[in-house]
C-alpha positions as CSV (number, residue, x, y, z in Angstrom):
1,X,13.5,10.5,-8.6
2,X,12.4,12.2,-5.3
3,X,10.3,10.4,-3.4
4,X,7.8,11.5,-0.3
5,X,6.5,9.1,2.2
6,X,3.9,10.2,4.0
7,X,4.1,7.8,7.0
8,X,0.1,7.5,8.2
9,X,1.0,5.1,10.6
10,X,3.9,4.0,13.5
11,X,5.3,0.3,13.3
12,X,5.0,-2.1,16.9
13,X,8.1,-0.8,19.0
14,X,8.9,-4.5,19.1
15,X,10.0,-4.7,15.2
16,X,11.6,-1.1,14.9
17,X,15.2,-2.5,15.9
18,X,15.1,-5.6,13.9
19,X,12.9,-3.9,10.9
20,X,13.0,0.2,10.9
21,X,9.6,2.4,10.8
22,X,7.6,2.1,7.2
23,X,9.9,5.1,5.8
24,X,12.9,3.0,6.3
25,X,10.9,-0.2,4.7
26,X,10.1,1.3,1.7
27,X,13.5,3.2,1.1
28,X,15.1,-0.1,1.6
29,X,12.4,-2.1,-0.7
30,X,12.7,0.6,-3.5
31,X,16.9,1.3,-3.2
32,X,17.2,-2.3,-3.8
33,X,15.4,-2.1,-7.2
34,X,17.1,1.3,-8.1
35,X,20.0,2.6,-5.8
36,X,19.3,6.4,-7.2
37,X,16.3,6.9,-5.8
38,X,16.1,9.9,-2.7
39,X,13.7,10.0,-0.2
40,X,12.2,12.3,2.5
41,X,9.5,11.4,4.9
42,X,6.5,13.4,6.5
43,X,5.0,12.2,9.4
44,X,1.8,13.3,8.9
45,X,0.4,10.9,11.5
46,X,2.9,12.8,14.3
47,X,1.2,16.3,13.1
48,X,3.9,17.2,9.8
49,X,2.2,18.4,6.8
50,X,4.1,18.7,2.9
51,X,4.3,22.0,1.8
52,X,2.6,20.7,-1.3
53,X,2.7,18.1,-4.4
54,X,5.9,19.3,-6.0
55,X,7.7,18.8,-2.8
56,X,8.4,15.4,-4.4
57,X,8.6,13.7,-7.7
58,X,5.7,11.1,-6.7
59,X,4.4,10.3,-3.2
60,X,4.0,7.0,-0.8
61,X,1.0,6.5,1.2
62,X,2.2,3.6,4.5
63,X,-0.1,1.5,6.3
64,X,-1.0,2.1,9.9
65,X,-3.1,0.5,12.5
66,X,-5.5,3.3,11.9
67,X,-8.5,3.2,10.1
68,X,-9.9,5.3,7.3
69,X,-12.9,6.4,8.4
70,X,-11.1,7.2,12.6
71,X,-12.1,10.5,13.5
72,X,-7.8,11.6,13.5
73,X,-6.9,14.8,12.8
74,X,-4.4,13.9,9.9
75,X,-7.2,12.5,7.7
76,X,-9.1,15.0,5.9
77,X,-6.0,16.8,5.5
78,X,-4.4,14.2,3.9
79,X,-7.6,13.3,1.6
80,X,-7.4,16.7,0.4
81,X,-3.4,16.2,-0.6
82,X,-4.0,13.4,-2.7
83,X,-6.4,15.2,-4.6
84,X,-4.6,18.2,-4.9
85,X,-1.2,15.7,-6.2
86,X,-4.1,14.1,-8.7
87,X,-4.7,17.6,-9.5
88,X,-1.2,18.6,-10.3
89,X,-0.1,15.3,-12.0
90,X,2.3,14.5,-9.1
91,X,1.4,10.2,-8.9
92,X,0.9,8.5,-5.7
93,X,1.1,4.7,-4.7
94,X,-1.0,3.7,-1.5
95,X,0.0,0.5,0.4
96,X,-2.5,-0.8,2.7
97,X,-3.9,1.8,4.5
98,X,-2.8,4.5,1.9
99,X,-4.6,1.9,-0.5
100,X,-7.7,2.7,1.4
101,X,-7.4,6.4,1.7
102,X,-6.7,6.8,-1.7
103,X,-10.2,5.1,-2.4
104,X,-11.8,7.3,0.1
105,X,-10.1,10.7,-1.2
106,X,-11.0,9.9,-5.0
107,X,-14.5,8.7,-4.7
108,X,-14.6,5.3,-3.2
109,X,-15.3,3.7,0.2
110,X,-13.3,1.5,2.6
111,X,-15.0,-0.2,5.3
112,X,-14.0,-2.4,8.3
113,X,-15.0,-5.8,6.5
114,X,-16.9,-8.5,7.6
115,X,-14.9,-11.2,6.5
116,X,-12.7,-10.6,9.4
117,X,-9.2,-10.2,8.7
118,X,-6.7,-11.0,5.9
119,X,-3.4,-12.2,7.4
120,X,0.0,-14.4,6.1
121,X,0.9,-15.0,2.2
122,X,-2.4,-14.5,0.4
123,X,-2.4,-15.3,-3.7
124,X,-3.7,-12.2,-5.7
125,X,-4.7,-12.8,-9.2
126,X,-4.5,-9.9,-11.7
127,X,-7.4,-9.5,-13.5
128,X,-6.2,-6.2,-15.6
129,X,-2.7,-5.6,-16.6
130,X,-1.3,-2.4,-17.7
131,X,2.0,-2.7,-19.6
132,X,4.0,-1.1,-16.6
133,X,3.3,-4.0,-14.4
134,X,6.3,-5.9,-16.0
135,X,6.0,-10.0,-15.9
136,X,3.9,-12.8,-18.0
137,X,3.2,-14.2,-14.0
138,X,-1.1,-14.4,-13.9
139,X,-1.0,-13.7,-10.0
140,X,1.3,-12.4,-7.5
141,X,1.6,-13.9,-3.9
142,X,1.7,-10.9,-1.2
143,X,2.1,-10.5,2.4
144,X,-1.8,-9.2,4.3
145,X,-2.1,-8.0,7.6
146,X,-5.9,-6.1,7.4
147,X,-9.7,-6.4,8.2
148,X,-10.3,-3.4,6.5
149,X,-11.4,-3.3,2.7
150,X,-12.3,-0.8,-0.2
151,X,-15.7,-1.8,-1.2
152,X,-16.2,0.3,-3.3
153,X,-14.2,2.8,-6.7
154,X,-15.0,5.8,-8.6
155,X,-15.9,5.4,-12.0
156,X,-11.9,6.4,-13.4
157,X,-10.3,3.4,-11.4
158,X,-9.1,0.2,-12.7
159,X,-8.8,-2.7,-10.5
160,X,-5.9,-5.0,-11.0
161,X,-5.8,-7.6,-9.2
162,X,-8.9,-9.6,-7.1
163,X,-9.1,-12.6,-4.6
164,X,-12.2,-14.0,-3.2
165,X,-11.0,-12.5,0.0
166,X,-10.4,-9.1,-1.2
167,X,-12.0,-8.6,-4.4
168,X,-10.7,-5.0,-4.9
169,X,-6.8,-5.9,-4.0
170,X,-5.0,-3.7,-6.5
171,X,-6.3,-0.4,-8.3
172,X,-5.3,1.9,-10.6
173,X,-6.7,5.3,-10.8
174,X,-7.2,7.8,-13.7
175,X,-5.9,5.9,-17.2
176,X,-4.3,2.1,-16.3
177,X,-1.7,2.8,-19.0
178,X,-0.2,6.6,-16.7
179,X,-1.9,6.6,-14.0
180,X,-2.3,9.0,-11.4
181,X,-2.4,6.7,-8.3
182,X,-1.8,2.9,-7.8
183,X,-2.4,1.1,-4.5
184,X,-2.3,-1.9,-3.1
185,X,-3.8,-4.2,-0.2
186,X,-0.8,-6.1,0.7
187,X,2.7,-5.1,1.9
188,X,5.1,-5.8,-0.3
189,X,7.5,-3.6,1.8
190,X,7.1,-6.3,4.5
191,X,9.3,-9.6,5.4
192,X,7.5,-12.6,6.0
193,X,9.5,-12.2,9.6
194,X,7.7,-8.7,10.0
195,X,4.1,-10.9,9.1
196,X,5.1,-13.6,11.7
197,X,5.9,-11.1,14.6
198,X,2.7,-9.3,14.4
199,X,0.8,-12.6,13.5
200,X,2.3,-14.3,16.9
201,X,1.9,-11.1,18.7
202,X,-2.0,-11.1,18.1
203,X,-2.1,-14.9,18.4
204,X,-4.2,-15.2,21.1
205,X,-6.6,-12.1,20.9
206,X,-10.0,-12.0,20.4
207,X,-10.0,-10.6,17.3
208,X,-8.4,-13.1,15.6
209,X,-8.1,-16.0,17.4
210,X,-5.5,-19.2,17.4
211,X,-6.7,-21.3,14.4
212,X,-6.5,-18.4,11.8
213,X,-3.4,-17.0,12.7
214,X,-2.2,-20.8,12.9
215,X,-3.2,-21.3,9.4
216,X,-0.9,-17.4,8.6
217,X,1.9,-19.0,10.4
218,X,1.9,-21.9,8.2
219,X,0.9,-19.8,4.8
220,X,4.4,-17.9,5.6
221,X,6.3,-21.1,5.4
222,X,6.8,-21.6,2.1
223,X,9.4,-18.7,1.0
224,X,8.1,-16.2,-1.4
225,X,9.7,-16.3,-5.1
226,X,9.3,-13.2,-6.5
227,X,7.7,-9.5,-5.4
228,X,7.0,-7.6,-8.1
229,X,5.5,-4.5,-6.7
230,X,8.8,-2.4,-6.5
231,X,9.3,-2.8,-9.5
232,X,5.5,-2.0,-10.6
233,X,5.0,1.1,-8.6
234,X,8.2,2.4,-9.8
235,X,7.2,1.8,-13.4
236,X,3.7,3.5,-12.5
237,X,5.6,6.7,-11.7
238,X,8.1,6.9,-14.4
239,X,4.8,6.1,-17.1
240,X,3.1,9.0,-14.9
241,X,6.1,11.2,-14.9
242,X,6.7,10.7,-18.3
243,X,2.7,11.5,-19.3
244,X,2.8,14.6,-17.6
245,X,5.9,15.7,-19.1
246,X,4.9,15.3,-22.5
């Protein structure tokens, strides 16, 4: 399987030695659940564009520090690309940012929430389960670093998985069972080492604050047992791939 990343976003210079830009996360996170996998990046957040769906099998969305609704040039150009890959039946998974855009380009909202930000190992339980996320686990624990949310989903979307922090923390889109886009709040492509460095990094700003990023420090302590969403988002393609090659 080919797969895009369109990188929305650029990782603090202090991590990129020790963990790589989001590209190399997610190659890494996904080679280690199936080592045939290819990849090819586009930058759309440094000015590169895809010369279209089929330029890959299925497509990752990163995160960034950007927000949904910033007035960046690479934003309704990449709306319009997810809904021309929706159109074409080339699938797309959306992590953090990308989760957000994908809302936005197919009908939703994201806002900047009021609930402040979501940081350290957060517990997500699923409230819907397709058969391609894999596992009899009820919830999955995974690593948030946000303040923005999607409020809001267009009729054809699913949500997975809800907390009382983020109620709309997983989605699929089109139908659960092949669907043409999956997202996801967290970062499963994250370490909880990446999650500590930006947590102590921001430590002592305004918008956060001591005691909250105190209480993600500690939240990161106890080691995480399982991440399942490599192995989900990759079974989301294949059922999608599959569908569409029916």
């Amino acid at each position: 399987m080919r797969i895009g990343i369109l990188e929305t976003g650029d990782i603090p210079a202090y991590l990129v030695d020790a963990e790589g830009s989001y590209p190399a996360m997610f190659a890494r996170m996904l080679l280690a659940e199936d080592p045939r996998l290819s990849f090819q990046t586009v930058s759309v957040v440094h000015g590169e564009t895809p010369s279209g769906p089929h330029q890959a099998d299925a497509w990752i969305i990163t995160g960034s520090r950007h927000g949904v609704y910033d007035d960046l040039p690479f934003i309704a150009p990449l709306k319009q690309f997810i809904s021309d890959c929706v159109a074409a039946g080339v699938p797309l998974a959306g992590i953090c940012f990308g989760h957000q855009i994908l809302a936005e380009a197919l009908g939703g909202r994201a806002v900047k929430s009021e609930k402040g930000w979501g940081l350290g190992a957060q517990d997500y339980p699923l409230v819907n389960r397709p058969s391609w996320m894999e596992g009899s686990a009820a919830a999955y624990t995974g690593l948030a670093v946000h303040q923005d949310q999607v409020v809001a989903l267009p009729a054809e979307a699913t949500v997975l998985s809800a907390s009382p922090f983020c109620e709309i923390a997983a989605v699929a889109y089109g139908d659960a069972e092949r669907p043409s886009a999956i997202s996801v709040q967290s970062h499963p492509e994250f370490s909880p080492a990446v999650v500590r460095a930006i947590v102590k990094d921001r430590r002592d700003s305004a918008a956060i604050g001591k005691p909250l990023a105190d209480a993600a420090l500690a939240s990161l302590e106890t080691p995480l047992l399982d991440n399942p969403w490599p192995r989900w988002i990759l079974s989301g393609f294949r059922r999608s791939l599959a569908a569409r090659a029916a």
